[in-house]
N, CA, C and O atoms as a GROMACS GRO file, in nm:
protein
  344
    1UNK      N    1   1.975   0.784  -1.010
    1UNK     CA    2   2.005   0.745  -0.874
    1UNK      C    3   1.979   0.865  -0.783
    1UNK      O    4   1.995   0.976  -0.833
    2UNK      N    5   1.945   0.857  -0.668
    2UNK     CA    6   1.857   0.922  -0.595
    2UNK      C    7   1.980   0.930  -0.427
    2UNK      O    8   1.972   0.840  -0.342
    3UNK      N    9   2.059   1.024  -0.414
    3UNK     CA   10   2.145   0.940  -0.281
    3UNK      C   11   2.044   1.059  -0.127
    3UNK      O   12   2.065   1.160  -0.059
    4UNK      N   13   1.933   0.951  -0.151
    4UNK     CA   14   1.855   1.005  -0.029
    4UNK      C   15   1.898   1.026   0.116
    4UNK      O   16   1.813   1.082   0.184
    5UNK      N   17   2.018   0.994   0.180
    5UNK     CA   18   2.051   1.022   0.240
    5UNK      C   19   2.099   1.184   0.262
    5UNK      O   20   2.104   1.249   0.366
    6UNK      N   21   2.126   1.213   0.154
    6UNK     CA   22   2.195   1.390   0.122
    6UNK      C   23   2.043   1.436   0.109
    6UNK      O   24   1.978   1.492   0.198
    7UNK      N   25   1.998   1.401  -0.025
    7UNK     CA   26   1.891   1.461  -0.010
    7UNK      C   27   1.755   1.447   0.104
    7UNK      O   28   1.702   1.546   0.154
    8UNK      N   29   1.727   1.357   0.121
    8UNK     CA   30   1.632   1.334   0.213
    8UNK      C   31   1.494   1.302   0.127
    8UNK      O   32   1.481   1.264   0.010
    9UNK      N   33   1.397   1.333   0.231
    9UNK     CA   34   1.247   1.257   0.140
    9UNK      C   35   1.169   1.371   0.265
    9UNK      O   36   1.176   1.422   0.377
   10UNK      N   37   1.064   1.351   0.084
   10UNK     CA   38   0.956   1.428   0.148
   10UNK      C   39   0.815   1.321   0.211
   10UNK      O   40   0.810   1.205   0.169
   11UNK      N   41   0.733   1.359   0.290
   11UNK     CA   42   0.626   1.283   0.349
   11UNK      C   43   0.587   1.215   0.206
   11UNK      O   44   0.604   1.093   0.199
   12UNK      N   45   0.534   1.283   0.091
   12UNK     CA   46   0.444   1.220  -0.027
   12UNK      C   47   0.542   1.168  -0.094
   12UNK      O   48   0.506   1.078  -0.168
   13UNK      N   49   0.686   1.199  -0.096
   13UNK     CA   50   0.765   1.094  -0.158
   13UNK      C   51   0.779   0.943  -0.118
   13UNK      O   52   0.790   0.841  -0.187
   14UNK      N   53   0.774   0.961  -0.009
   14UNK     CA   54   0.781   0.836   0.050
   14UNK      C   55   0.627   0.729   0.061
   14UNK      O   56   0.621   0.608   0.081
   15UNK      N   57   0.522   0.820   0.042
   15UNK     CA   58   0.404   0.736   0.030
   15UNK      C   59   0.410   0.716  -0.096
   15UNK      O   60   0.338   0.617  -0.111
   16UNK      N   61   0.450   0.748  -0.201
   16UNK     CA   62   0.409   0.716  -0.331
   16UNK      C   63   0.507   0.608  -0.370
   16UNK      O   64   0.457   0.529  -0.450
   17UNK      N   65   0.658   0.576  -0.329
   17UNK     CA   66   0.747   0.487  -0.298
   17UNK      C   67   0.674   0.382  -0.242
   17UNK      O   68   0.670   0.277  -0.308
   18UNK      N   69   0.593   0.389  -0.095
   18UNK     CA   70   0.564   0.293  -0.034
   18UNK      C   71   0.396   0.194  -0.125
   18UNK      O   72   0.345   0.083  -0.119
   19UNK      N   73   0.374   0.317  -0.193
   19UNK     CA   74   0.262   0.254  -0.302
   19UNK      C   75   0.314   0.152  -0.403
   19UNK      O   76   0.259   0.048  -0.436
   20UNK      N   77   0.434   0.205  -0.446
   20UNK     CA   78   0.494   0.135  -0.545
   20UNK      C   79   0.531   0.004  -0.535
   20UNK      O   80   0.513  -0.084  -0.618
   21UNK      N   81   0.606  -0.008  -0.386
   21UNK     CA   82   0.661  -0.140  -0.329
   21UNK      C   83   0.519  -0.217  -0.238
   21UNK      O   84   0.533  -0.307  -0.155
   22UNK      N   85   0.418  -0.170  -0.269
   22UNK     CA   86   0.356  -0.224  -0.234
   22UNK      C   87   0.354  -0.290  -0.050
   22UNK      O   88   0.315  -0.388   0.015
   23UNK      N   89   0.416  -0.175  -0.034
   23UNK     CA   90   0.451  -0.239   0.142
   23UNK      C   91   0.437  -0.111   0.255
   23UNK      O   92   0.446   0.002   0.206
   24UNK      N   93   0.412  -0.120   0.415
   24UNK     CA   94   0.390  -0.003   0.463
   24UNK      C   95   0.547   0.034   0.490
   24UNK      O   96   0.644  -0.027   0.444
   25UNK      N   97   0.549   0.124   0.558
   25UNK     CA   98   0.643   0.227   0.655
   25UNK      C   99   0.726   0.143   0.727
   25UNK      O  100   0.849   0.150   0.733
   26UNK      N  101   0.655   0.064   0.782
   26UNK     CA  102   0.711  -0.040   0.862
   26UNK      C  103   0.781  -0.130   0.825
   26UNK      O  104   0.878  -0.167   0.891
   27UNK      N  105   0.746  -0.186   0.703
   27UNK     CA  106   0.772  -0.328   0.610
   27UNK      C  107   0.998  -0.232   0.559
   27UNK      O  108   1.111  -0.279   0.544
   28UNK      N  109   0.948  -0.123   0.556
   28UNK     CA  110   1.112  -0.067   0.496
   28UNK      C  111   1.159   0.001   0.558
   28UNK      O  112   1.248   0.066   0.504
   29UNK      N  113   1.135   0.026   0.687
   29UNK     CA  114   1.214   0.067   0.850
   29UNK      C  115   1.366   0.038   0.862
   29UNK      O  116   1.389  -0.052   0.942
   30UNK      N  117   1.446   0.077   0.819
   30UNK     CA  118   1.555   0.004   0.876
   30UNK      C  119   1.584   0.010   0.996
   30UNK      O  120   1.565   0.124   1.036
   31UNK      N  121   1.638  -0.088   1.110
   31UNK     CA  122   1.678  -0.091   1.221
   31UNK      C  123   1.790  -0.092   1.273
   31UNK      O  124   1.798  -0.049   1.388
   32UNK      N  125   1.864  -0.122   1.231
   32UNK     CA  126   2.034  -0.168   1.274
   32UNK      C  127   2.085  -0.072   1.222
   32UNK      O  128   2.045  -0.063   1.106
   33UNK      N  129   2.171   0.024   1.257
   33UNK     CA  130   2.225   0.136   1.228
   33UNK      C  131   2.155   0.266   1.242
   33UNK      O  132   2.184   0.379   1.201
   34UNK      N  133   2.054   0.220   1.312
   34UNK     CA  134   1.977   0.383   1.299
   34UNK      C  135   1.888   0.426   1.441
   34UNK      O  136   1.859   0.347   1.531
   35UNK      N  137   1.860   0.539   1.436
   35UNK     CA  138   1.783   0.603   1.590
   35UNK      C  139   1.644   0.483   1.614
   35UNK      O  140   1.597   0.453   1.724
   36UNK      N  141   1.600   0.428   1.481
   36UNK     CA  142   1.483   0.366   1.510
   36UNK      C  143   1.394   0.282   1.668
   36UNK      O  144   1.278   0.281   1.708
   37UNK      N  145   1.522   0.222   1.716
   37UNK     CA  146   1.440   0.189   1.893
   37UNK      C  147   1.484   0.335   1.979
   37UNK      O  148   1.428   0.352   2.088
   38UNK      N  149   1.563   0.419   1.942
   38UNK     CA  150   1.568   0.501   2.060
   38UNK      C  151   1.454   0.600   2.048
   38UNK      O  152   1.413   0.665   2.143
   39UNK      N  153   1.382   0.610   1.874
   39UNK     CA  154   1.277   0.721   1.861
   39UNK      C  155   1.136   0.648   1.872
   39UNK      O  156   1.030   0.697   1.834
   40UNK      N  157   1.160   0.480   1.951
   40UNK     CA  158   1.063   0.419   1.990
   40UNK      C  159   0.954   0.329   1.850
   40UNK      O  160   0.854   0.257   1.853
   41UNK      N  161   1.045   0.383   1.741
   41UNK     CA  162   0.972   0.339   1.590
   41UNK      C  163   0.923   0.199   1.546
   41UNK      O  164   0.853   0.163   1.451
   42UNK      N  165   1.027   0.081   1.722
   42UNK     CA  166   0.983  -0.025   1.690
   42UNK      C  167   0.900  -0.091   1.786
   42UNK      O  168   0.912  -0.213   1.796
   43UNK      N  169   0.812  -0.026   1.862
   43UNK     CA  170   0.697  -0.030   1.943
   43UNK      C  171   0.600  -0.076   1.799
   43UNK      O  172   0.633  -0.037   1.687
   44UNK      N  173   0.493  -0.156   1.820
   44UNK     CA  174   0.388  -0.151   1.794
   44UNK      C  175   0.264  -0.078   1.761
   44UNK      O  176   0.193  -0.053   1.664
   45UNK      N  177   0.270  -0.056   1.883
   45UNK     CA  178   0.144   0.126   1.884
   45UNK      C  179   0.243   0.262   1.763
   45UNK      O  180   0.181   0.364   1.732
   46UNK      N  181   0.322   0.251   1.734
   46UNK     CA  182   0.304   0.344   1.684
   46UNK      C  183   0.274   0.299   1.539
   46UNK      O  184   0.294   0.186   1.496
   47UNK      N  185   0.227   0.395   1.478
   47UNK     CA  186   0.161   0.422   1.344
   47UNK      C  187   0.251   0.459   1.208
   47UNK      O  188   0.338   0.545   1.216
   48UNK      N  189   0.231   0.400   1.102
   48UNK     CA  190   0.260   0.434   0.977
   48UNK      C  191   0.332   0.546   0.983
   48UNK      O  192   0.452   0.558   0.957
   49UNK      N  193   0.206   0.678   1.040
   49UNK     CA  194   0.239   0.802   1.030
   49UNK      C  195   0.316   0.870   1.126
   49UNK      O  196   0.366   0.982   1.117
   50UNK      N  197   0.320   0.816   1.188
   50UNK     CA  198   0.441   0.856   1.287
   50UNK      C  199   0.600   0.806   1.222
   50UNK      O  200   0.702   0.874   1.211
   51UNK      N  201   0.583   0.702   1.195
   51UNK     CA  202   0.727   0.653   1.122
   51UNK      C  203   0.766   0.695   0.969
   51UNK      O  204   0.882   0.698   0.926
   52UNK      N  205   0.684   0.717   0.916
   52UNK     CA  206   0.698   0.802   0.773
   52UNK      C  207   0.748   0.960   0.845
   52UNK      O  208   0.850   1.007   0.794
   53UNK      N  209   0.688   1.036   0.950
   53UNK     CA  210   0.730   1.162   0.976
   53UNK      C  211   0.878   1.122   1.052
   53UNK      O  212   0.947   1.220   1.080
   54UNK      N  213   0.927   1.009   1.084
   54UNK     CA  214   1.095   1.007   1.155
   54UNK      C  215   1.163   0.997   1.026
   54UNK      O  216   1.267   1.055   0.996
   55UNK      N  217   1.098   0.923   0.958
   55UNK     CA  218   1.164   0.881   0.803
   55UNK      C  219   1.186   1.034   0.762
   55UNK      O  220   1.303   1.048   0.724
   56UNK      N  221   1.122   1.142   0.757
   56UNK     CA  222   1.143   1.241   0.644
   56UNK      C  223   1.269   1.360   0.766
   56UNK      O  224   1.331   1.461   0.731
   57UNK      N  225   1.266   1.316   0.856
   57UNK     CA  226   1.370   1.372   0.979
   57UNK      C  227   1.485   1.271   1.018
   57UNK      O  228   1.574   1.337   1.071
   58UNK      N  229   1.517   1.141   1.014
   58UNK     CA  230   1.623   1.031   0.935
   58UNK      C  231   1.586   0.961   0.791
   58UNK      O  232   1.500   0.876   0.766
   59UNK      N  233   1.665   1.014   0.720
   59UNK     CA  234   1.640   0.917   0.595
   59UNK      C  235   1.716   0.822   0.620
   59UNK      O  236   1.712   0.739   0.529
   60UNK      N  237   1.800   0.790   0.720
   60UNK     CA  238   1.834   0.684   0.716
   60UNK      C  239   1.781   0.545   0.785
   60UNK      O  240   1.839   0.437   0.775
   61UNK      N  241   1.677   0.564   0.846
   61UNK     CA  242   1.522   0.512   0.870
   61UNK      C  243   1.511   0.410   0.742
   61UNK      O  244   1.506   0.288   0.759
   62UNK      N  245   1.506   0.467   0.623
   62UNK     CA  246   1.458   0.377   0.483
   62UNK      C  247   1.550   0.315   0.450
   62UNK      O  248   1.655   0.364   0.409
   63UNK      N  249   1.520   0.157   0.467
   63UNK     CA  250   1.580   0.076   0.386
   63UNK      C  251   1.634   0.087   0.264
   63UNK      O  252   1.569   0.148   0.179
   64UNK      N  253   1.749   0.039   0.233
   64UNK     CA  254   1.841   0.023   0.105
   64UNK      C  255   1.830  -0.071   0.081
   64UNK      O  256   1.775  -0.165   0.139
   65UNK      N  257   1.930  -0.053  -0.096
   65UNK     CA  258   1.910   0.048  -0.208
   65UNK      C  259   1.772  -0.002  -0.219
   65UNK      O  260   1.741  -0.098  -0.149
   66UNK      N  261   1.632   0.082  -0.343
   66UNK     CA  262   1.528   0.058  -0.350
   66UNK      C  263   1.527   0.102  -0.511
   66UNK      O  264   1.543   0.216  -0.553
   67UNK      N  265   1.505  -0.006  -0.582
   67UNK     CA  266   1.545   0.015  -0.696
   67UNK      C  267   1.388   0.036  -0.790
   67UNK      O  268   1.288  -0.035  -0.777
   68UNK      N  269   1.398   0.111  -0.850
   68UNK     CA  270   1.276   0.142  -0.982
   68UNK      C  271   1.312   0.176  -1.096
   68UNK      O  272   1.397   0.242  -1.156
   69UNK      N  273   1.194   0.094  -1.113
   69UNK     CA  274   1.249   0.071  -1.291
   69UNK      C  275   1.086   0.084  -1.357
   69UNK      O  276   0.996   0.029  -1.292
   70UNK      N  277   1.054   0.150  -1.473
   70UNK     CA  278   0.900   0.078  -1.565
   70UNK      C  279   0.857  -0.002  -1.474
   70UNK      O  280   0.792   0.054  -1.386
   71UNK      N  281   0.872  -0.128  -1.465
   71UNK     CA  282   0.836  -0.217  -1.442
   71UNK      C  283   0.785  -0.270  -1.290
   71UNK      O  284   0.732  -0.370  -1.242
   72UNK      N  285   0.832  -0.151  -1.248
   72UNK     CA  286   0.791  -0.162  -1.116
   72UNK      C  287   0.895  -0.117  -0.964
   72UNK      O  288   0.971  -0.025  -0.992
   73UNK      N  289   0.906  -0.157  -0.844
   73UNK     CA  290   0.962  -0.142  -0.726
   73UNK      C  291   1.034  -0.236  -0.694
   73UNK      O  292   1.007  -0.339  -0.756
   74UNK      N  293   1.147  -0.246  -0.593
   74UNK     CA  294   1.183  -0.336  -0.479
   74UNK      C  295   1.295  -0.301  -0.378
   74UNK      O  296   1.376  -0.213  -0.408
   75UNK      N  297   1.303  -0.360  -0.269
   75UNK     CA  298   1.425  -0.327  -0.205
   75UNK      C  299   1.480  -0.429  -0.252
   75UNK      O  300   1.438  -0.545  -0.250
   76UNK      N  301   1.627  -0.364  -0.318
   76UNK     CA  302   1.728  -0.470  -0.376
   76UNK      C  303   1.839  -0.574  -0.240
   76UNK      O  304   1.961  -0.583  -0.251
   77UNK      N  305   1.774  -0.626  -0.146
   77UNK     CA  306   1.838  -0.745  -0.072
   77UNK      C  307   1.736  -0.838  -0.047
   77UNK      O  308   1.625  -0.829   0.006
   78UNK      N  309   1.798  -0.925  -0.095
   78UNK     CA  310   1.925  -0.954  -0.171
   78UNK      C  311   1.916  -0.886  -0.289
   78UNK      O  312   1.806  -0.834  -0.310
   79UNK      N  313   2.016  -0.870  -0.388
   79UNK     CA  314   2.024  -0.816  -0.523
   79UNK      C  315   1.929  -0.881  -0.607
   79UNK      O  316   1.837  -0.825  -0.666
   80UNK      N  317   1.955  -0.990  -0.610
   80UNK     CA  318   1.877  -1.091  -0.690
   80UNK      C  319   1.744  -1.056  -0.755
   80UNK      O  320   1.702  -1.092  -0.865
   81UNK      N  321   1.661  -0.943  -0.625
   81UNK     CA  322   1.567  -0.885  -0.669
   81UNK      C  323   1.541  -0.796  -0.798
   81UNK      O  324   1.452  -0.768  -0.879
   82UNK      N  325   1.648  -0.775  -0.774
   82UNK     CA  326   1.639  -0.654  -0.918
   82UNK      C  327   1.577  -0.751  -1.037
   82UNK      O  328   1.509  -0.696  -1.124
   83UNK      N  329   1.592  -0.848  -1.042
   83UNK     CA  330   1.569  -0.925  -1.160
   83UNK      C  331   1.464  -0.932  -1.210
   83UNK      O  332   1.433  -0.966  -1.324
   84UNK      N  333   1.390  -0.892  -1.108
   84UNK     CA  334   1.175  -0.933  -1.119
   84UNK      C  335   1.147  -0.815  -1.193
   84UNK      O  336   1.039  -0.813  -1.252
   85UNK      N  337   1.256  -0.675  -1.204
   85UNK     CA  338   1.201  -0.564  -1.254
   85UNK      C  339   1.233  -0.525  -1.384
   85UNK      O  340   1.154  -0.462  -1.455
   86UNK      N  341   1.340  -0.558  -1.417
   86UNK     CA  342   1.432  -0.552  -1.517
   86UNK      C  343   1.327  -0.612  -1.635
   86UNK      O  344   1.366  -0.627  -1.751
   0.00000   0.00000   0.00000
């Protein structure tokens, strides 16, 4: 277990995560609870790379929990997900 919030994320951690889940920057943004509209992250125009660099300056930007296993990635919400990996 990984409590990324303490630790945080690096830029290539998070692209190799976002490889895994098969989804961009955007797709695991969290919004509700976090700076994300005040650092403008949910504009359009901005880019992947702009929101991966707020992500590694809030980790709390990244969606929760994000579970990996062998078998692969997911964000666990609902939980249920976990099941596809297991």
């Amino acid at each position: 277990m990984v409590e990324y919030l303490k630790a945080g994320w690096t830029k290539p951690q998070l692209k190799e995560l976002l490889s895994k889940l098969g989804l961009t920057a955007r797709d695991v943004m969290r919004i509700r609870g976090t700076p994300a509209e005040e650092l403008k992250l949910t504009d359009r125009n901005t880019s992947d790379e702009e929101i991966l660099d707020a992500m590694v300056g809030h980790p709390i930007l990244v969606e929760r929990p994000i579970v990996l296993t062998p078998k692969g990635a997911v964000i666990a919400r609902p939980p249920e997900k976990i099941e596809a990996i297991l």
